[in-house]
N, C-alpha and C positions, 0 to 999 in steps of 0.2 A: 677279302677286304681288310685292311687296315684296324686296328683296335679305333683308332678314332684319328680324323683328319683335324689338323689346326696350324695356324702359325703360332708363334712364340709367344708369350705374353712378356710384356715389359717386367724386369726386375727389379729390384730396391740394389744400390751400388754398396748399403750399410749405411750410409749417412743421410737418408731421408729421399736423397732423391733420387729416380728413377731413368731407366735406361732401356732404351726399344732395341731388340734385336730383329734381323731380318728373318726371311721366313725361311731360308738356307742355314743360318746358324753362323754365320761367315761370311768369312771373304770367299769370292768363286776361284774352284783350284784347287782349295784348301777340300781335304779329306773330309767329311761330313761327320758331323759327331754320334757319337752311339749314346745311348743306355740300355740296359738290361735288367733280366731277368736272373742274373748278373750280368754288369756290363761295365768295360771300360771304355769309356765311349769319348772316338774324336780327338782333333789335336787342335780343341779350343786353350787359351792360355797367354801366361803373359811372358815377352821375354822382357830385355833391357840393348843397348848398343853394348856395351861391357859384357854381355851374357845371355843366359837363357834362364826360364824359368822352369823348374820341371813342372810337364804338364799332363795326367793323370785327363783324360777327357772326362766330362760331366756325366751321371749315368749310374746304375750301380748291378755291382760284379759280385757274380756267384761265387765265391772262392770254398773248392776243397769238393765241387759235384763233379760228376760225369761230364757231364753239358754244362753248356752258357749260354740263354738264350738275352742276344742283343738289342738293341732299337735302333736302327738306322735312320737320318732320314734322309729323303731322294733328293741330289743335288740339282742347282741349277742346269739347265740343258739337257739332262739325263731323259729319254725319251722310253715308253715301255717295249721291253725287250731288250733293250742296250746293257752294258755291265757297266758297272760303279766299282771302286776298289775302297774297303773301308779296315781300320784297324778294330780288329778283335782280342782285346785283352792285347797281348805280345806278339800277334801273327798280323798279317794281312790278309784278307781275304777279298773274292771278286764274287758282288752279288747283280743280279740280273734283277732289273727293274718289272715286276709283273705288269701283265695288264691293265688298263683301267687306273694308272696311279701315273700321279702327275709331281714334278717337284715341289719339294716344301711337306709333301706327306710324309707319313712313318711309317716304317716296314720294322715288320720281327723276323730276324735270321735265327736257328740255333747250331750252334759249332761245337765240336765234342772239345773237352779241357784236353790239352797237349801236357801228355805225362814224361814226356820222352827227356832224356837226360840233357839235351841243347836248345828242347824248346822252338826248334826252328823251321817244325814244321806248317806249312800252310793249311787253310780249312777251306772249309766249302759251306754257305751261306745254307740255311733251310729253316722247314719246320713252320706251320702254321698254313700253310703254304703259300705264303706271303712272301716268301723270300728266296729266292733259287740263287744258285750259286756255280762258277766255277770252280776248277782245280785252285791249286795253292798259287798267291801271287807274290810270293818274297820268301825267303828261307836264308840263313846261314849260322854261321856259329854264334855261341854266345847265350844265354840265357834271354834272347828276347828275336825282336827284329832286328836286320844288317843293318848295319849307318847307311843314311843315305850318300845316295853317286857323289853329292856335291860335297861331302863331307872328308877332310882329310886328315890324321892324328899326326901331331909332331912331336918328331921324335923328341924323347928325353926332356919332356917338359914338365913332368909329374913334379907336381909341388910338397910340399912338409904334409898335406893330408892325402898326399897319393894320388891327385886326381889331374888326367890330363890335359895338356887345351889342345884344341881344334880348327882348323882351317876351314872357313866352310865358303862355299860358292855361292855369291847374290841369284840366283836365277833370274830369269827373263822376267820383262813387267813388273818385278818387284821395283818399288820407287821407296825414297826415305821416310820414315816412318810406318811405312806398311808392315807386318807381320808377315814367312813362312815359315812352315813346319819340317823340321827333318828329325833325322832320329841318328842319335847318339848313343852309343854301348848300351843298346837296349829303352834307351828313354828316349819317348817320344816329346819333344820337347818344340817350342816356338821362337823362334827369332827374331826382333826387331830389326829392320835395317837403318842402320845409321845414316842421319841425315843428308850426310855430305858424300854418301856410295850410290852405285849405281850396278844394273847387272854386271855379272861377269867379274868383279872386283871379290875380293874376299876378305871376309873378317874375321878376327881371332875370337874364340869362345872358350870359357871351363864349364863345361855342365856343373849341374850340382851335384852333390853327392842322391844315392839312388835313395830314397824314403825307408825308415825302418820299418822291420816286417811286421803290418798288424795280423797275421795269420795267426793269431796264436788264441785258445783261449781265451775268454775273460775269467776275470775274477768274479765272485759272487755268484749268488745262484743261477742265474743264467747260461746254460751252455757248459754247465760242470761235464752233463755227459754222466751222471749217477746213474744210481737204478731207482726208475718214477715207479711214484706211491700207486699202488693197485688201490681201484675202489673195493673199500673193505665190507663184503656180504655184510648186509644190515642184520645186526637181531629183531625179532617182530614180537608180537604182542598181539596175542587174537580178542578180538572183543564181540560182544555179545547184545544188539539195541531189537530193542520192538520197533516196527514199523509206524511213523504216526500217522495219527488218524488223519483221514485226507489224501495221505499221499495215495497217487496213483503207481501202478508196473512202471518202468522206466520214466518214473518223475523225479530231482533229484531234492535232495535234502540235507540241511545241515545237524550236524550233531556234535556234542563235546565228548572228545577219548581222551581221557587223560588230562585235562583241562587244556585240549586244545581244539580245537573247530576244526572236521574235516567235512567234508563233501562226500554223500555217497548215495549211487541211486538205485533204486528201489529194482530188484530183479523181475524181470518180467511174471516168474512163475511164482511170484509173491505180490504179498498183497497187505491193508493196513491193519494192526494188530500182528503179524507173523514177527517172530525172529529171526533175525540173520547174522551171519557172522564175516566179519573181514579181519584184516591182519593189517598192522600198523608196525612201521619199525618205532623202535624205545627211543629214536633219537626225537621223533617229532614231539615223544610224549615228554622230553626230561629239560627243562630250566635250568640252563647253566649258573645262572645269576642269579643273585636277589632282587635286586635292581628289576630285572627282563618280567620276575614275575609280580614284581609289584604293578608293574604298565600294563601285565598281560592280565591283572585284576581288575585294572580301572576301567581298562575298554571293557572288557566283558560288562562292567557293571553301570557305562554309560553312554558307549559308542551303540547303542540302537540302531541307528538310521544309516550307520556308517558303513564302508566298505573293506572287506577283508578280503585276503587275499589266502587262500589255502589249499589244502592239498587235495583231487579228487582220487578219492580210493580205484575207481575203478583203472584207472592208466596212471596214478601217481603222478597226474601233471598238475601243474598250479592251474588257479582260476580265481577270478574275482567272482566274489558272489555279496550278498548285501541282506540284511535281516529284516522284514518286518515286522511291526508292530505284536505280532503274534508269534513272534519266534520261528519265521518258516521263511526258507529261500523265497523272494521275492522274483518272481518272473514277470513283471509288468515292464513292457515294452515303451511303454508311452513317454514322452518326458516330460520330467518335472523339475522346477527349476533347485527344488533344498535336494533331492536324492537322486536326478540321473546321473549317472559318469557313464563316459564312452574313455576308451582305451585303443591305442592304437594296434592292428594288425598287420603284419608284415610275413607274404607267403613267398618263402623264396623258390625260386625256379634256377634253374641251371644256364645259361647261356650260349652262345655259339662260341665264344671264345668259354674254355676251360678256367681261365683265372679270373673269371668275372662274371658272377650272379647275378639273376635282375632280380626283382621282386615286384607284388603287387601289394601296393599300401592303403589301407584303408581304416576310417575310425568309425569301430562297431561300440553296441552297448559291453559296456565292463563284463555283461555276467555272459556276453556271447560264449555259447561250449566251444566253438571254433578259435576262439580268442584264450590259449592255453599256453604255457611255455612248460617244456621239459623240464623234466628234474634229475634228468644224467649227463654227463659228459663223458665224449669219445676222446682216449687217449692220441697220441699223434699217429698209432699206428691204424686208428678208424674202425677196430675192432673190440675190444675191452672197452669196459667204461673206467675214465679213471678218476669218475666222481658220480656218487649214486646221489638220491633224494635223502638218504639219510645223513652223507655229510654234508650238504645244503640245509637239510634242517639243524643238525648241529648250529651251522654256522650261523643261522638265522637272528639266534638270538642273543649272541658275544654282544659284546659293546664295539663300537668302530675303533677304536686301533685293533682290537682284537681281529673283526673281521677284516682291515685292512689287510694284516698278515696273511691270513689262511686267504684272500685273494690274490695275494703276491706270491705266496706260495706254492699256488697251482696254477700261477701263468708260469712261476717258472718250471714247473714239471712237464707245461705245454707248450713248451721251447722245444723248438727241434734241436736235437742234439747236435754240437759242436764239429762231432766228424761227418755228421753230413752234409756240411757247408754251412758259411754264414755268408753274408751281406754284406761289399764293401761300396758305402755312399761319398761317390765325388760328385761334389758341387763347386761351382765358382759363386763367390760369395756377391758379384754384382747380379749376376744373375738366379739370385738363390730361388727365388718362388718357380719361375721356369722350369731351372732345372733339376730342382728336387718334385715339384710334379711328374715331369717327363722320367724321372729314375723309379719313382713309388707304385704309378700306375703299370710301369712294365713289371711290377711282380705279382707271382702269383701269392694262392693264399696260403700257402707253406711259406713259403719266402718271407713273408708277412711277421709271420714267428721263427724266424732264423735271428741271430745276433747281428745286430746292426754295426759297423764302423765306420765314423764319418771323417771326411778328407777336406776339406778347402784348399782346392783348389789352388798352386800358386803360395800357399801358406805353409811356413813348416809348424806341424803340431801332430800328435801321436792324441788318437783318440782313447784316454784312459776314463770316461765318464763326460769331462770338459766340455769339450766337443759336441759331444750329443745334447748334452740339457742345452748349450748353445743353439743348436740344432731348432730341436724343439721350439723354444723363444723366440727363435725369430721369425720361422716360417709362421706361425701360427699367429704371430704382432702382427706378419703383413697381410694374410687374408683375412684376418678378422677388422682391417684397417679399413671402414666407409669408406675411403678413397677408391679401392679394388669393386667397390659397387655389389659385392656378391654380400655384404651384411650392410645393416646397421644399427645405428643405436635404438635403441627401444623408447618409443612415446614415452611409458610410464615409469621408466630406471634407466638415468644416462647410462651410469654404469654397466647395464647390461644391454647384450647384444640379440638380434633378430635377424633370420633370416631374410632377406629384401626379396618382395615378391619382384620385382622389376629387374632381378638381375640378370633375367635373359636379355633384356635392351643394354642393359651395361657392361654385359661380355658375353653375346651372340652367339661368338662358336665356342664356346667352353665352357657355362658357365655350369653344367651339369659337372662337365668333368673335374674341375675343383670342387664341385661338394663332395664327390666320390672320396678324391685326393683327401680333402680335409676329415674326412669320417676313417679313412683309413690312419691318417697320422693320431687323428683324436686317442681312436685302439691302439695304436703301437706306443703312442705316449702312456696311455693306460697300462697296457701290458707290460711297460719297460721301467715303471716308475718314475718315468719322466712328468713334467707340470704340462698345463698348456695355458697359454696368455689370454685368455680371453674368455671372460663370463656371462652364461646367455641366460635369454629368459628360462624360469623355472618350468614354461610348458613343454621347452626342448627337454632337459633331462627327466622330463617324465615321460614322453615318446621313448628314449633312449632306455628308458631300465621299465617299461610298460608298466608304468602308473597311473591309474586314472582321471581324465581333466572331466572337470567338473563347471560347471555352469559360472561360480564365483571366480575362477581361471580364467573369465573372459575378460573381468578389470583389469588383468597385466599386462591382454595384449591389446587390449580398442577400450579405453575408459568409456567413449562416447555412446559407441557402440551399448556396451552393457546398460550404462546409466537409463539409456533410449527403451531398453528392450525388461528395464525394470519401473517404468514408467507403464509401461504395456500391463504389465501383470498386475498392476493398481487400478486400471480403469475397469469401469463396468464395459463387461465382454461386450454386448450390443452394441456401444459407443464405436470400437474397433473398427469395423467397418467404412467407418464415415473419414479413418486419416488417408484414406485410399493409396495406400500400401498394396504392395505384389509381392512374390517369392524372389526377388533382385537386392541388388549392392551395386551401388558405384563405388568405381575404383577409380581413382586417377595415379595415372602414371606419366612420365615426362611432361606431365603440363596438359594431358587429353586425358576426357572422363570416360568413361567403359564402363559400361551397365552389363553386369555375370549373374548368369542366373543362378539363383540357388538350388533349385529341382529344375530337371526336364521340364520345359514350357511355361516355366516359371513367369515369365510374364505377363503369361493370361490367367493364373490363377493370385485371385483378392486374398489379401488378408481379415481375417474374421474371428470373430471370439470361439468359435468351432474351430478351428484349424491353426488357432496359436499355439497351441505346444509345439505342432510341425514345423511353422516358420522360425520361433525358437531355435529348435533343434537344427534347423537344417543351416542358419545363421552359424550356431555355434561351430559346427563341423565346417563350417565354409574356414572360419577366422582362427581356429586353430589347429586346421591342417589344409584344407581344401585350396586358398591361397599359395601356399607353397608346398604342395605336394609334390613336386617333381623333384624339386631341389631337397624337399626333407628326406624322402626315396632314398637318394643317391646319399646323400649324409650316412643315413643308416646303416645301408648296404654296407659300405665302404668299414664302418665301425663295428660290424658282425662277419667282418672279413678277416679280422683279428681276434676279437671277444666274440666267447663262445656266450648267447645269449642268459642261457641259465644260471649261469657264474653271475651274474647282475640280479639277481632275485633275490639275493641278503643284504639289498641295500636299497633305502628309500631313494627320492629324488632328491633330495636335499644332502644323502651321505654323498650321491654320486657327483656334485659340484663339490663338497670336502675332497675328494680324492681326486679328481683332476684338474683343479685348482689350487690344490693344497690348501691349510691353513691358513688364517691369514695372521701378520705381526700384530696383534691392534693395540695401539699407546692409549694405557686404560685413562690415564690423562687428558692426554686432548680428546676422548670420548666425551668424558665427563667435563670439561669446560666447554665443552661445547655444545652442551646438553640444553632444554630448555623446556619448561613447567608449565603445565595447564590445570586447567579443571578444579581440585580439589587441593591441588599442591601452587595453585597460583601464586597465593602470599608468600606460604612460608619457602617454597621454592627444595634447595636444596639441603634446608635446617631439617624439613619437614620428618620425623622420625618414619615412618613409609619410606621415602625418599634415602634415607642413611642406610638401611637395610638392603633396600634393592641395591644400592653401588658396594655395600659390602658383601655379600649375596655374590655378585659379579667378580668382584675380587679372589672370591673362594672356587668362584669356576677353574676350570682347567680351560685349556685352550680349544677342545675341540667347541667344548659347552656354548662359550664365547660366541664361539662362530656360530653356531647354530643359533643362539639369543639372535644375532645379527640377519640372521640369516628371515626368523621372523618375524624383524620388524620392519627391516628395509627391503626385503624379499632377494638377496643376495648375502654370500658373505664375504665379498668383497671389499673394500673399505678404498675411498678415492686417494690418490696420488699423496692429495695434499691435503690431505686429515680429515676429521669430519666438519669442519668447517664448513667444507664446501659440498657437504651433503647435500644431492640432488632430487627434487619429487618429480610427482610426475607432471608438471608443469614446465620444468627445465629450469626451474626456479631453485633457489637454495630453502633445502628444509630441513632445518637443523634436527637432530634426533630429538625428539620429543615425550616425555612422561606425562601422562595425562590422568589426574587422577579421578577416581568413578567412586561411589558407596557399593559395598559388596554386597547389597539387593540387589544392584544392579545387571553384576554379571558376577560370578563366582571366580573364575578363573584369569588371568590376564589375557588380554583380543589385541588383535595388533591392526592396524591401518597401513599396509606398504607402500600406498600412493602417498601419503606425506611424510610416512617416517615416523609414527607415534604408536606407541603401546598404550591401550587404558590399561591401568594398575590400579585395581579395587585397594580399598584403606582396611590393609591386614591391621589384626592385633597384637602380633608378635611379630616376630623374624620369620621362627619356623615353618610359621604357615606359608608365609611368602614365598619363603626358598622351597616348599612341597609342590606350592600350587605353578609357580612360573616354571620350573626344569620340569613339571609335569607335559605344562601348556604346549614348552616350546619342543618338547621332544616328540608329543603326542599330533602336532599339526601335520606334520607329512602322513598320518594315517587315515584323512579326511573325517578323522574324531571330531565333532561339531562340541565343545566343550562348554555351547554359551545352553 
């Protein structure tokens, strides 16, 4: 079968508005267009009456592999078993319609790369076994395909840049205005017919000159082709702990080595009071920073209740674990609304198609043992690690440009090397979202990390960077655009975006297949340093780098919800009962209500002061994942198809919106005029000496700083089009950035409100303290450090 059946999806033309293509791709007659695994795919394209356009079919082509594997898709009228004839790369080939497929579907052929000195040999369709193939259907001299029959060179017409015109034959059917395709000195190129022609008549053409070679190289780390960094044997450090009292044989335990909290469980053939010994590499033990250890004092000394994330001795893989009151790993199951977190799980499995993984997703508790992420990376060659636990821990604790680096640094060592092919991406820029899906998902996940080079279609431009950040930005504007129905805006931050649980009603047969698509471009935009246009809620990049959501995470995505189910936890439990409540949720979509349960048989069982934690919990995992789990799946998937998951473990949820969104400009100006005073700073407003301190405080940040202030008060760091004027809550209302000032009885640290956009800021005594306690506050939030 097929990777996946669908027609086309309507395109963006670049100017906003949109354009439906058929489910042929075409006119009928016309050669059906390809993509690949590399692929040149098809003689879609524009010409002119005066000329031709060259045309590069949509698709994208493995250049410099053995093979090329293509995407076809089956023409009109084409019945199974019949042959089709399609251009592959420079050849033609004739591929045999398999059984059980019908036109409009897609088939993968794979054709071996023609190394031979003329180029002119034909191929034979295969591979998947999707695609069967005849002998060769076209050959001759030249560096490509023959001109076609109707095509005829005259003589001595090469002009001042050498290039000839052409005599070409209207064919049959063609009428004025219609497009066909023939191929000239190797380029396959499209012809308008002029108005006033008819078959049989002929018209003069100059092709264009042939496109310059992007086979070459890039500059920059990508695709140098060096020799990549070996993971460098960690030094260790043996240590020496008493068992404590309590713990049981295989219970497990936290402890500090080196003033850093690892995980380790108790040996079967020991017991409490024994000594044991394990081995730690130097890196987890050594602070690069002053900085790193100043934060890594304050949590020790007041993150209590909070969640950390650290190393377990016995397999060296991460784990979230949590401390209680007592100092001992906290294994209670049950939830609670100030200390559970659940953390998402993702098992991957292997597929029936080879270039595409499923997975099973699920949101377990945070301290689940099965809920671990690795702490090695496999080099490209899948054998060496070419990143152990110890330069993860290193990296751990750099500051973000730092870390920024060392993860750019080793996507690019997990670049596949240059000679063994890179990616070249043609798209037609009316049909960009189409056809830049239909090229992405026919690669595998090698391909994935090969050098990308982008073509439009019908445009002349040499892709030296341009191109691709182009690339980026626009695909990523149009499916992140409500209009496409697969997102939208977020109840509680216009600004930021949500998955739409409805958007299987809104695109039927695909709408999986673009989450796939978009979680893959998400990671190649990651991996290549490229930006992507569009900022979600902060629960997605906590899925994305397995962060813990946490019960207070439910304000971002259902205010109602939360406020409803914090209402609950106020009442005398007995009362409960009597709201005659079940384990259900209404959901309305297109204008119909839908009652989902939340457990098995959820219908018949009551809500009660005995069994509210369950309904809690099982609420919470409905609405931040349970709602869109298929679609968040396929997100994932798509985005650990490129990033290797472990590489994401030196960075919170809130670095990982910095890095894929970049930094933002922000005009500290219209910040601050736009700004507006409550509480404690009502009169004096901006005179208030508090008030003069925080905006010079601000001033003395750096940019990343900035963003991250922003990041915890509006819950993005984002900043709207048109300043903060138009600062959005979560009403849809304008709410301006707000200071709110508090007495520092009241809370110690600065707390921030995301649904209206206001920081309380306690009434310092100085500057210092200020700028100690707010870069503390705002750095310390992504580590569920409760600081009130």
């Amino acid at each position: 079968m097929p990777l996946f059946s669908k027609k086309k999806r309507e395109g963006s033309n670049g100017s906003g508005r949109r354009k439906r293509e058929s489910s042929s791709g075409g006119l009928s007659g016309r050669l059906p267009s390809l993509s690949s695994n590399g692929s040149n795919s098809g003689l879609e394209g524009r010409g002119s009456t005066n000329g031709a356009a060259h045309a590069r079919g949509p698709g994208a082509q493995s250049v410099g592999a053995n093979t090329a594997v293509f995407r076809v898709t089956v023409p009109d009228n084409v019945m199974p078993g019949e042959e089709f004839q399609v251009y592959a790369g420079n050849r033609i080939v004739k591929v045999r319609c398999p059984p059980n497929t019908r036109p409009g579907q897609s088939l993968q052929i794979t054709v071996p790369v023609d190394n031979s000195a003329d180029g002119a040999n034909g191929g034979q369709g295969g591979g998947d076994g999707r695609g069967g193939g005849g002998g060769p259907a076209g050959g001759g001299p030249g560096n490509g395909p023959p001109d076609s029959p109707n095509v005829t060179r005259i003589p001595n017409s090469e002009g001042a840049d050498g290039r000839a015109a052409y005599m070409v034959a209207i064919p049959q059917r063609v009428r004025g205005g219609q497009q066909f395709p023939v191929t000239i000195a190797g380029q396959q190129l499209m012809v308008t017919c002029p108005p006033n022609a008819r078959p049989g008549m002929s018209v003069r053409i100059v092709p264009p000159a042939p496109p310059r070679n992007l086979d070459r190289p890039p500059e920059g780390p990508m695709g140098r082709g060096g020799p990549r960094r070996p993971a460098r044997p960690p030094d260790t450090q043996m240590f020496e702990v008493v068992v404590p009292k309590g713990v049981q044989p295989g219970q497990p335990f936290a402890l500090l080595a080196g003033g850093v909290r690892v995980l380790v469980t108790c040996p079967t053939n020991a017991s409490e009071g024994q000594k044991i010994r394990f081995n730690l590499p130097l890196a987890l033990t050594r602070k690069k920073t002053e900085e790193a250890s100043k934060l890594a004092k304050v949590k020790l000394a007041y993150d209590k209740d909070g969640w950390t994330r650290t190393i377990r001795v016995s397999d060296m893989k991460f784990q979230w674990i949590r401390m209680d009151d007592g100092g001992n790993v906290d294994t209670n199951k049950r939830f609670d609304a100030k200390t559970a977190a659940y953390v998402r799980k993702l098992e991957f499995v292997e597929g029936h198609d080879p270039r595409m993984r499923t997975g099973l997703l699920s949101l377990v508790t945070a301290n689940d043992p099965a809920a671990v992420v690795d702490s090695r990376i496999k080099g490209p060659d899948g054998r060496s690690d070419l990143v152990s636990y110890a330069d993860i821990a290193a990296a751990q604790v750099m500051t973000f440009e730092d870390k920024a680096q060392w993860f750019q640094d080793t996507c690019a060592q997990l670049c596949v090397e240059w000679n063994e092919g890179h990616m070249r991406m043609n798209v037609r820029r009316e049909y960009l979202l189409s056809d830049s899906m239909e090229a992405v998902m026919s690669l595998s996940r090698k391909d994935l990390r090969k050098v990308w080079r982008f073509e439009f279609i019908g445009e002349a431009g040499i892709d030296a960077g341009g191109l691709a950040r182009e690339w980026f930005q626009l695909v990523t504007e149009e499916i992140f655009d409500p209009d496409m129905g697969l997102w939208k805006s977020s109840a509680t931050n216009q600004m930021l975006m949500e998955i739409n649980p409805a958007s299987e009603f809104c695109c039927p047969e695909d709408h999986l297949i673009y989450f796939r698509f978009l979680g893959r471009v998400m990671g190649k935009a990651l991996f290549d340093r490229q930006l992507v246009a569009g900022h979600m809620i902060p629960t997605l990049y906590k899925h994305m780098c397995g962060w813990p959501c946490q019960f207070a995470d439910l304000e971002q995505v259902d205010e109602e919800i939360y406020c409803n189910l914090r209402k609950l936890l106020d009442m005398d439990p007995s009362e409960i009962e009597y709201l005659c409540l079940d384990f259900t949720v209404t959901e309305e979509t297109m204008g119909m209500k839908q009652t989902v349960e939340l457990v098995p048989g959820g219908t018949d069982i009551d809500v009660t002061g005995d069994n509210l934690p369950e309904y809690m919990e099982a609420t919470l995992q409905y609405k931040m994942m349970g709602r869109v789990k298929p679609q968040l799946n396929e997100l994932l998937l798509g985005f650990f198809d490129v990033i290797p998951e472990p590489i994401l473990t030196i960075f919170d949820f809130q670095e990982l919106e910095l890095l894929m969104c970049g930094l933002p400009e922000i005009d500290l100006h219209d910040w601050r005029d736009n700004t507006e005073y409550s509480g404690e700073f009502d009169r004096g407003g901006p005179n208030n000496d508090v008030v003069r301190w925080f905006w010079e405080v601000i001033e003395e940040m750096d940019q990343e700083m900035r963003a991250r202030l922003l990041q915890f008060v509006t819950g993005t760091s984002g900043v709207p089009s048109r300043g903060f004027a138009v600062l959005q809550g979560n009403d849809g209302n304008v709410r301006k950035f707000t200071v709110h000032g508090i007495e520092v009885g009241a809370c110690l640290y600065p707390r921030a409100h995301t649904c209206f956009n206001r920081i309380d800021l306690p009434m310092y005594d100085n500057k210092a303290d200020l700028k100690q306690k707010l870069e503390l506050a705002v750095t310390m939030v992504a580590t569920g450090f409760d600081i009130e």
